[in-house]
Structures are given as C-alpha cells and as structure tokens.
C-alpha positions, 0 to 999 in steps of 0.5 A, spaced: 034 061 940 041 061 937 045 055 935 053 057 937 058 052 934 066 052 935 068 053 928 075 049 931 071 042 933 064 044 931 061 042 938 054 046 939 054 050 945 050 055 949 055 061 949 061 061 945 069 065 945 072 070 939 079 068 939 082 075 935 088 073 931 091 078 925 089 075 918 096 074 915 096 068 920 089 065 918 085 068 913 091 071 909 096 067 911 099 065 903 099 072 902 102 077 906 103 084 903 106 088 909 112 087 914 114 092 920 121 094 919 124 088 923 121 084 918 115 081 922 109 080 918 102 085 919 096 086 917 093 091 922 086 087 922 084 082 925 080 074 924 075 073 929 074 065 931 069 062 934 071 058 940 068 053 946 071 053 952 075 046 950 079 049 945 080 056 946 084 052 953 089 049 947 090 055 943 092 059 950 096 053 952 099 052 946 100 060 945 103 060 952 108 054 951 110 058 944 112 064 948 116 060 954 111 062 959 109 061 964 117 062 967 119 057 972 119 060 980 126 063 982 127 066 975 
C-alpha cells in the first residue's frame, strides 16, 4: 500500500493532486536566466507538487482571485 503526503500541509491521503507551476516560481525561483520578449519570466519546465483537496482548493482560489476572476455578472 502507498502512502500519498501533501507536500503543502503534510496530511496523509489516499489519492493526492499534481499542481504543475513553471520552475522559475518554485524550484528556481532566485535564479531566472531567460525572459520572453516583454520581459516575463520563463523557463519552459515545470514543478510538480503534491497536493490534497484542502489545498489545492487555496492555490486555485488565490490563483483565481490574483487574475481577478471570476468577473462580476453583467460585466
């Protein structure tokens, strides 16, 4: 039998989510060597973490509320 931990709270679960972020936010995040031609961060691979329900919920919800989304009705 596996054992699945979240890498965020550390609570043992039976299944358990991949949240995927580019590396230059999370593994690499001090050493960013290449930007597009605006000037945005890349790196073109990705970070896997390990996520429970609980807290994949708050990474989409802060994610959400960064990018001003949901709209309001009638706009």
């Amino acid at each position: 039998m596996r054992k699945y931990f979240c890498d965020s709270c550390g609570s043992e679960e039976d299944r358990i989510k991949s949240f995927s972020v580019p590396c230059h936010l999370f593994s690499l995040r001090d050493s960013v060597g290449y930007s597009d031609s605006k000037g945005n961060s890349v790196s073109g691979r990705m970070d896997n973490i390990d996520l429970c329900n609980k807290c994949l919920n708050v990474a989409y919800e802060a994610a959400l509320k960064a990018l001003g989304l949901p709209k309001e009705k009638g706009d």
